[in-house]
C-alpha positions, 0 to 999 in steps of 0.5 A, spaced: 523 818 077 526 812 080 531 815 083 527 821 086 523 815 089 530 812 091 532 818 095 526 820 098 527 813 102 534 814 103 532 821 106 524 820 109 526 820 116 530 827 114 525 830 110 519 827 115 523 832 120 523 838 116 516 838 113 514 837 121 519 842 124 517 847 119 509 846 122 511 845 129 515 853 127 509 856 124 505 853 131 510 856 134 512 862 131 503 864 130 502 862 137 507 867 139 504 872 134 498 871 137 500 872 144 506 877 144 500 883 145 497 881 151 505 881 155 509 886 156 515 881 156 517 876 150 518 870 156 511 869 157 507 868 150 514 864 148 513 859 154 506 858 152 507 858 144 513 853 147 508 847 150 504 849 144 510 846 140 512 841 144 505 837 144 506 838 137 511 835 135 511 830 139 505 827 137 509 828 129 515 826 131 513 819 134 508 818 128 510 820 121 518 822 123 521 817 127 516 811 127 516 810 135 515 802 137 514 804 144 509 799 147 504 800 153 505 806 157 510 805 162 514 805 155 510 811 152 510 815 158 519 814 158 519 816 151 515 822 152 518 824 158 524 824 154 521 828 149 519 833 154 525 833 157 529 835 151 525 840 149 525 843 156 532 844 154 530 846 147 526 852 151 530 854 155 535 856 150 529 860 147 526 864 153 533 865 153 535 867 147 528 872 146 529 876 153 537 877 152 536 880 144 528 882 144 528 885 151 535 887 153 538 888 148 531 892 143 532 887 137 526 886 133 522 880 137 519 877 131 526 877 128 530 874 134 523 868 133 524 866 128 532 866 129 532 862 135 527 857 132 532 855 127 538 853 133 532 850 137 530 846 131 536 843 130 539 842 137 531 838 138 533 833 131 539 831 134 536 830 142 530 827 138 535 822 133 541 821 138 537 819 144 529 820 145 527 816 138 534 812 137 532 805 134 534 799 140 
């Protein structure tokens, strides 16, 4: 049991991540779902499930996964403005990855979700670890 706790240490930023980037999927994800029968596109219901996410996650991350340190606004407001700019790209990658195989090329679009989270999710551990939340 020791052990378990010793690892669960070692690894609770890891796991932190995991735990929320798999809610800020499902935000994601539920968001799309709900949306996707009102448009006649994937791009529109993705980019609203996106900033859905993305407030999402930000609050998780700078709470529970990467414990944010930043103090008064000027610092919080650089931290987030970070944070959005990462995932921005991270949307991109998204909207794109859906129009190109849900729309043009017909493939499932629940599918093509669910796949392009999992790229989107590590691509936004390693802008979120490497530069938005790296300790000073």
């Amino acid at each position: 049991m020791e052990r378990l706790r010793e690892l669960f240490i070692k690894y609770r930023e890891l796991l932190s991540y995991l735990f929320f980037g798999v809610l800020t999927t499902v935000v994601n994800y539920v968001s799309y779902l709900l949306l996707a029968p009102f448009f006649g596109t994937t791009t529109i219901p993705t980019a609203i499930a996106w900033v859905l996410s993305v407030a999402f996650a930000y609050l998780t991350n700078r709470r529970w996964v990467f414990r944010s340190q930043a103090k008064g606004a000027a610092a919080v407001l650089r931290e987030a403005g970070s944070f959005v700019g990462a995932r921005l790209i991270s949307g991109v990658i998204d909207v794109g990855i859906m129009w190109v195989f849900a729309d043009r090329l017909g493939f499932n679009d629940k599918l093509v979700k669910l796949a392009s989270n999992v790229f989107v999710v590590i691509f936004n551990y390693i802008a979120s670890k490497l530069i938005i939340f790296r300790k000073k």
